[in-house]
Chimera marker file (.cmm) of the C-alpha trace (Angstrom):
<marker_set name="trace">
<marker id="1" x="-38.031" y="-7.517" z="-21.867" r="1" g="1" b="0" radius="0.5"/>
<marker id="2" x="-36.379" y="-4.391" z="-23.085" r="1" g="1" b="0" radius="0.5"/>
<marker id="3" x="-35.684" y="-3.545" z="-18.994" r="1" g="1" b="0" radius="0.5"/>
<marker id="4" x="-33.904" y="-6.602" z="-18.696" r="1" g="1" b="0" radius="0.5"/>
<marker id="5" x="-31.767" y="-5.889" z="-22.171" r="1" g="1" b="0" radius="0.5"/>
<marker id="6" x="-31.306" y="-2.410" z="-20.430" r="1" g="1" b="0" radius="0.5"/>
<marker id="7" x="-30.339" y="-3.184" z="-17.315" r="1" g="1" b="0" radius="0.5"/>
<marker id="8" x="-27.716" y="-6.337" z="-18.562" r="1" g="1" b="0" radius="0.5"/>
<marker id="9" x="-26.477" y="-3.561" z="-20.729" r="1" g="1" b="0" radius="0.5"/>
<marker id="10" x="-25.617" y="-1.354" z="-17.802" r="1" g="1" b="0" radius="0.5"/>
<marker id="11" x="-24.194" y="-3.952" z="-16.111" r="1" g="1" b="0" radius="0.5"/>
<marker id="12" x="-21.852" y="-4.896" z="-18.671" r="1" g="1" b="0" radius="0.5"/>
<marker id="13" x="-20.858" y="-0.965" z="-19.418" r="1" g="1" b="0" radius="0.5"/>
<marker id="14" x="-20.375" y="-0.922" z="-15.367" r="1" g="1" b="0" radius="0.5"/>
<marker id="15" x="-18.202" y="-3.714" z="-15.066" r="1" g="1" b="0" radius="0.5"/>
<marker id="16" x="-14.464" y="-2.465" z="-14.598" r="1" g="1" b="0" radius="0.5"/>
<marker id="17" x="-12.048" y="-3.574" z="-16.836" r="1" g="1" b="0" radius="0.5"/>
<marker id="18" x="-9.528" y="-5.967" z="-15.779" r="1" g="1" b="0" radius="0.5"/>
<marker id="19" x="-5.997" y="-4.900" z="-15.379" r="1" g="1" b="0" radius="0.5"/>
<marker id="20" x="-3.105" y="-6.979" z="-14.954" r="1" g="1" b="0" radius="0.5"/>
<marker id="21" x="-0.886" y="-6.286" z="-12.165" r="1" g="1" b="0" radius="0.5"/>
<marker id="22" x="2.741" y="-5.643" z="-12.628" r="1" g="1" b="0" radius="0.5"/>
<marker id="23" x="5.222" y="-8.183" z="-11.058" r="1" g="1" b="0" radius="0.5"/>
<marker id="24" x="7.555" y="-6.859" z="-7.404" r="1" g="1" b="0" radius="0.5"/>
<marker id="25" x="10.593" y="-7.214" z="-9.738" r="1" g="1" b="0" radius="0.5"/>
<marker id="26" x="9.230" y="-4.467" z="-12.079" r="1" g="1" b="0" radius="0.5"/>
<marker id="27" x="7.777" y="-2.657" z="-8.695" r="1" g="1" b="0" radius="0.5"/>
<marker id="28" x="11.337" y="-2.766" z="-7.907" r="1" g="1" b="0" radius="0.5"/>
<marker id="29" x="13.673" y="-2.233" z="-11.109" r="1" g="1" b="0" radius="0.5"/>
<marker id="30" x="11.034" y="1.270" z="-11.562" r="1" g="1" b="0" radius="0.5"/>
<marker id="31" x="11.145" y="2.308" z="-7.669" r="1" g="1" b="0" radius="0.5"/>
<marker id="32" x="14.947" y="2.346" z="-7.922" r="1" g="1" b="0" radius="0.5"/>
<marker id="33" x="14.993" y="4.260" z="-11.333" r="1" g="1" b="0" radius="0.5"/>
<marker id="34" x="12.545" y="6.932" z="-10.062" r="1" g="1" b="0" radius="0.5"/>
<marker id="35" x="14.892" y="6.762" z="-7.158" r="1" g="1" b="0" radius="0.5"/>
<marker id="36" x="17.780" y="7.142" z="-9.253" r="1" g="1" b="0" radius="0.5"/>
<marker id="37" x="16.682" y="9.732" z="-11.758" r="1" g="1" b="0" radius="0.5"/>
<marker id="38" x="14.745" y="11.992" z="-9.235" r="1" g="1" b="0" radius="0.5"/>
<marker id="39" x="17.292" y="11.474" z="-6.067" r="1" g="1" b="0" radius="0.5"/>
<marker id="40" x="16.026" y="12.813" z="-2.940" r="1" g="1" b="0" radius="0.5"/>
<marker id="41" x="16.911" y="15.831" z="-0.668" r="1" g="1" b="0" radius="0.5"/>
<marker id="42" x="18.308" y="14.067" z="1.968" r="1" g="1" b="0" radius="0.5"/>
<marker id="43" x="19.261" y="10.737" z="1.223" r="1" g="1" b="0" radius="0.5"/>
<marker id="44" x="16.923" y="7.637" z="2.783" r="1" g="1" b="0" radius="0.5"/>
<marker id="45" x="14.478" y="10.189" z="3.293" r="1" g="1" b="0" radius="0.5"/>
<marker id="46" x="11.354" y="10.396" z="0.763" r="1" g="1" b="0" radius="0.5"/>
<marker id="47" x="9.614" y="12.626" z="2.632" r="1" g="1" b="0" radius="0.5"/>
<marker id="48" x="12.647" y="15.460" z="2.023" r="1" g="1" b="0" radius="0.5"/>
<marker id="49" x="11.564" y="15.899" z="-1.226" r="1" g="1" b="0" radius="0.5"/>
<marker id="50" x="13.361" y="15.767" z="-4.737" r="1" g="1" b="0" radius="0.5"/>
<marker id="51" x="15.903" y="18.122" z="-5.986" r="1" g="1" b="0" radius="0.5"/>
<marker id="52" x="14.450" y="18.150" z="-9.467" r="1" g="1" b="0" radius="0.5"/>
<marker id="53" x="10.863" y="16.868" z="-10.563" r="1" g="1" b="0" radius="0.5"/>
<marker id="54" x="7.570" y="16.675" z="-9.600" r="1" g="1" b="0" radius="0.5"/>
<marker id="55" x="5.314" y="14.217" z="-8.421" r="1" g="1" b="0" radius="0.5"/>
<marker id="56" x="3.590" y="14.245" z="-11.374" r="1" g="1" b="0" radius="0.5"/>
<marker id="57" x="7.025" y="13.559" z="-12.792" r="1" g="1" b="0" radius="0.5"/>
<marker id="58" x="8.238" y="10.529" z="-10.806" r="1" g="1" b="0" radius="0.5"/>
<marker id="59" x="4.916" y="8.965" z="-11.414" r="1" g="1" b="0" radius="0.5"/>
<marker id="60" x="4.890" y="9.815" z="-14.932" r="1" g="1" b="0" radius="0.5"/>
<marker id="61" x="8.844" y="8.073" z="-15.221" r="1" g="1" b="0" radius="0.5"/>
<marker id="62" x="7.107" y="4.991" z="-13.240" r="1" g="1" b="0" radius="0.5"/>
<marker id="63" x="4.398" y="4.836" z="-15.391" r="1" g="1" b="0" radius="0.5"/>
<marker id="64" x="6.998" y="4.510" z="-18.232" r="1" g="1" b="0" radius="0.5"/>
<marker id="65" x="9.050" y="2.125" z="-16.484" r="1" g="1" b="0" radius="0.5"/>
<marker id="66" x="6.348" y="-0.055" z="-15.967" r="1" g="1" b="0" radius="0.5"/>
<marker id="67" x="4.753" y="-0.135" z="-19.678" r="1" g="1" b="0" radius="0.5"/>
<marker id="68" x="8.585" y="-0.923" z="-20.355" r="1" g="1" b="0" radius="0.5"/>
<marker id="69" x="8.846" y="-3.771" z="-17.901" r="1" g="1" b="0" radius="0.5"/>
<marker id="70" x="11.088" y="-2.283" z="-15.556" r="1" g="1" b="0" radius="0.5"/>
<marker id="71" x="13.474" y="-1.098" z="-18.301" r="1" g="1" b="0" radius="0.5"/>
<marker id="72" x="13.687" y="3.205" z="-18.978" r="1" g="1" b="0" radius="0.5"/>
<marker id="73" x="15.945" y="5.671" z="-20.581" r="1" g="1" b="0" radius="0.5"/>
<marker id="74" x="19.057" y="6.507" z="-18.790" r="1" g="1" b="0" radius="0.5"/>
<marker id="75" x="17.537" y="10.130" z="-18.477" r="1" g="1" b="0" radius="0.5"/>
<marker id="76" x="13.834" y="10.930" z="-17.305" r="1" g="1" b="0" radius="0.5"/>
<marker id="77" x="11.905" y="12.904" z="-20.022" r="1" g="1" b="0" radius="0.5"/>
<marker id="78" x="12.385" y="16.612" z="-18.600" r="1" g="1" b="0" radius="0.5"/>
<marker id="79" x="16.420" y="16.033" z="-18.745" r="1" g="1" b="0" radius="0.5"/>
<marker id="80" x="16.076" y="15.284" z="-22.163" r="1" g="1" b="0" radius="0.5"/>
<marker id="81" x="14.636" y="18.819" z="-22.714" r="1" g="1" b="0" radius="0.5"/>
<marker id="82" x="16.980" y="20.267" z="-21.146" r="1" g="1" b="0" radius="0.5"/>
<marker id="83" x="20.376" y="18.807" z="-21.953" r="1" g="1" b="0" radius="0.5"/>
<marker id="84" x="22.259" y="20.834" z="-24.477" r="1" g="1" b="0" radius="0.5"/>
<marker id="85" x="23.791" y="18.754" z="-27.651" r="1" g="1" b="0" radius="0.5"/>
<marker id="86" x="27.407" y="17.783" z="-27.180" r="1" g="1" b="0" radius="0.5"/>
<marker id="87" x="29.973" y="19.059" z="-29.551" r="1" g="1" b="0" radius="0.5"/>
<link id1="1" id2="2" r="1" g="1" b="0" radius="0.2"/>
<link id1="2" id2="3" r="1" g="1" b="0" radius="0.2"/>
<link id1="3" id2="4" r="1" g="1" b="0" radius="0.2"/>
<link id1="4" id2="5" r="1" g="1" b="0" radius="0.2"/>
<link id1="5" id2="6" r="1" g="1" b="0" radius="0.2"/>
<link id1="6" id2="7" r="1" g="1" b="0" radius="0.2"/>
<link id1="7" id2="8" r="1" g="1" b="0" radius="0.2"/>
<link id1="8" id2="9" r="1" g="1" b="0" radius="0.2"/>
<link id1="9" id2="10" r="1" g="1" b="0" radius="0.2"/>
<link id1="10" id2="11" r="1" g="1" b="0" radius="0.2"/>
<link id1="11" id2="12" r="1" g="1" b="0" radius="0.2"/>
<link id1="12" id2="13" r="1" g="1" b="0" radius="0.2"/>
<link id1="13" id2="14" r="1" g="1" b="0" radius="0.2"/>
<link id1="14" id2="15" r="1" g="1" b="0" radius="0.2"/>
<link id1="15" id2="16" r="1" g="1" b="0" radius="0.2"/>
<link id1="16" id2="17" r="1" g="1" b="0" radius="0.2"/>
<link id1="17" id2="18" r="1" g="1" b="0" radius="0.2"/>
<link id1="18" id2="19" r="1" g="1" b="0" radius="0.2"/>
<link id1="19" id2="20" r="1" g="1" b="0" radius="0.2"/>
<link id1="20" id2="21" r="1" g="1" b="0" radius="0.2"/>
<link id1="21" id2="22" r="1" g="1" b="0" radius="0.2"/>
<link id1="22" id2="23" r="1" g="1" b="0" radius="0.2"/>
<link id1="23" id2="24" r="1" g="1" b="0" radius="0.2"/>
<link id1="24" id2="25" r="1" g="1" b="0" radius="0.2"/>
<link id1="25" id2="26" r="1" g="1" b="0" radius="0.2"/>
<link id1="26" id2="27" r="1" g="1" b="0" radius="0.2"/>
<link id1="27" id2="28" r="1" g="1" b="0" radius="0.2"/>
<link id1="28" id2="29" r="1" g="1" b="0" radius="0.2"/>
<link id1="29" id2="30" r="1" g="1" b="0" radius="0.2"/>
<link id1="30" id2="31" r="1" g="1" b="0" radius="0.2"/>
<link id1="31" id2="32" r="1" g="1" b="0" radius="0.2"/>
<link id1="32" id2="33" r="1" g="1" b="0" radius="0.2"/>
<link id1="33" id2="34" r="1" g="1" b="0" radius="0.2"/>
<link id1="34" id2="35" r="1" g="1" b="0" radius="0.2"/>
<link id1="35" id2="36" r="1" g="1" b="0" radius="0.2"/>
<link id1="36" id2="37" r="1" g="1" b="0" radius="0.2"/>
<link id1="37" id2="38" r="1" g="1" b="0" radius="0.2"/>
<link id1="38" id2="39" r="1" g="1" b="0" radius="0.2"/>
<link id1="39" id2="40" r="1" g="1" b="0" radius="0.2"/>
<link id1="40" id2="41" r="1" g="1" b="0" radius="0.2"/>
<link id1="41" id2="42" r="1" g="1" b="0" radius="0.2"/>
<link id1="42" id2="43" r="1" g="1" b="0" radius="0.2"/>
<link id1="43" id2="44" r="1" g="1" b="0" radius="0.2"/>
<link id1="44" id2="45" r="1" g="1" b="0" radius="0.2"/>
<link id1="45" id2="46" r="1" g="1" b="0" radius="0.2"/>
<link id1="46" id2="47" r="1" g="1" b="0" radius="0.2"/>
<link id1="47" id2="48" r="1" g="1" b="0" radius="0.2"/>
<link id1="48" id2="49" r="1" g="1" b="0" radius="0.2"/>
<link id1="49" id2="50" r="1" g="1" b="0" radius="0.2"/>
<link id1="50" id2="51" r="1" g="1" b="0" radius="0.2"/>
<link id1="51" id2="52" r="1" g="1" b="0" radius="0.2"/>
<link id1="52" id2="53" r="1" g="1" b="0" radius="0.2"/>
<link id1="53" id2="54" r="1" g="1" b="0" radius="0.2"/>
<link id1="54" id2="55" r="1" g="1" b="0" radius="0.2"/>
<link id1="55" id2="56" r="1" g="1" b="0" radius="0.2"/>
<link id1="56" id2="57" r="1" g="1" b="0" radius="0.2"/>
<link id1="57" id2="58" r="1" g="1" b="0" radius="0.2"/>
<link id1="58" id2="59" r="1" g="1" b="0" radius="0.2"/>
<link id1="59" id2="60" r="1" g="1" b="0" radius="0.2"/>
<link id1="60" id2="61" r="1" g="1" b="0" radius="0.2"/>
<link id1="61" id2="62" r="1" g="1" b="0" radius="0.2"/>
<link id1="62" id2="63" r="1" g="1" b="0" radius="0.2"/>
<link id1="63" id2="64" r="1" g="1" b="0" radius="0.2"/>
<link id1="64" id2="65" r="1" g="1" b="0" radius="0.2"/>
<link id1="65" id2="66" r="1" g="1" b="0" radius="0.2"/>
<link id1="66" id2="67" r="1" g="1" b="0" radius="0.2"/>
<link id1="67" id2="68" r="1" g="1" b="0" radius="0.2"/>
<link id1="68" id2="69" r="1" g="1" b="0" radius="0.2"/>
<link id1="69" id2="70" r="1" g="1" b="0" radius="0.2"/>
<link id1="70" id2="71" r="1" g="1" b="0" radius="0.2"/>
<link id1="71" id2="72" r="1" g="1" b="0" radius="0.2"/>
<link id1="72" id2="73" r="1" g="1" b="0" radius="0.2"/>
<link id1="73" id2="74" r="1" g="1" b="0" radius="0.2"/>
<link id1="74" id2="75" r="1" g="1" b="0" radius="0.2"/>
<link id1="75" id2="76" r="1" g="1" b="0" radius="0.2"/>
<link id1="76" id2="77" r="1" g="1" b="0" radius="0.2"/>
<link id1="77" id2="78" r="1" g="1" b="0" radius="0.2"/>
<link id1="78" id2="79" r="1" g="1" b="0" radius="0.2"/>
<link id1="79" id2="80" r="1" g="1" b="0" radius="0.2"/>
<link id1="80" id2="81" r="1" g="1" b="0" radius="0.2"/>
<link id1="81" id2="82" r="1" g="1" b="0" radius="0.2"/>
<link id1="82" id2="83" r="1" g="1" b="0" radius="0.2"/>
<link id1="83" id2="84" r="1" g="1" b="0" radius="0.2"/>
<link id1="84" id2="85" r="1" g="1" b="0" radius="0.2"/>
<link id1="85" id2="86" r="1" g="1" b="0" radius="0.2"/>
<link id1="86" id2="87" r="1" g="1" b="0" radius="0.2"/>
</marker_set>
């Protein structure tokens, strides 16, 4: 009997966690802010690279985006570091 509380116990811990998936409009609204605040090299070409950012970065932004449902700060969180304070 203890196996069998055991094993179910394993089971449970084993069991991923569900996640809800996020809807295309918010796959969307994020792709083209990522898009927008990390433009590419060449434009139409995501394979150019970025001109600012890393991938770590972008994701990190469409992470954000997508905990916000698609809505973000104008500015992605390195700009924010680095914009001086108006006068």
């Amino acid at each position: 009997m203890p196996k069998a509380i055991g094993f179910a116990l394993v089971l449970i811990l084993a069991a991923p966690a569900t996640a809800s998936a996020i809807t295309a409009e918010v796959a969307r609204a994020c792709d083209a802010a990522v898009a927008k605040a990390y433009p590419p090299r060449q434009i139409g070409n995501p394979a150019a690279g970025s001109t600012k950012g890393t991938a770590k970065d972008k994701r990190d932004y469409f992470n954000k985006c997508v905990a916000n449902n698609g809505k973000v700060d104008d500015q992605p969180g390195d700009a924010a570091k680095d914009a001086k304070p108006s006068k």
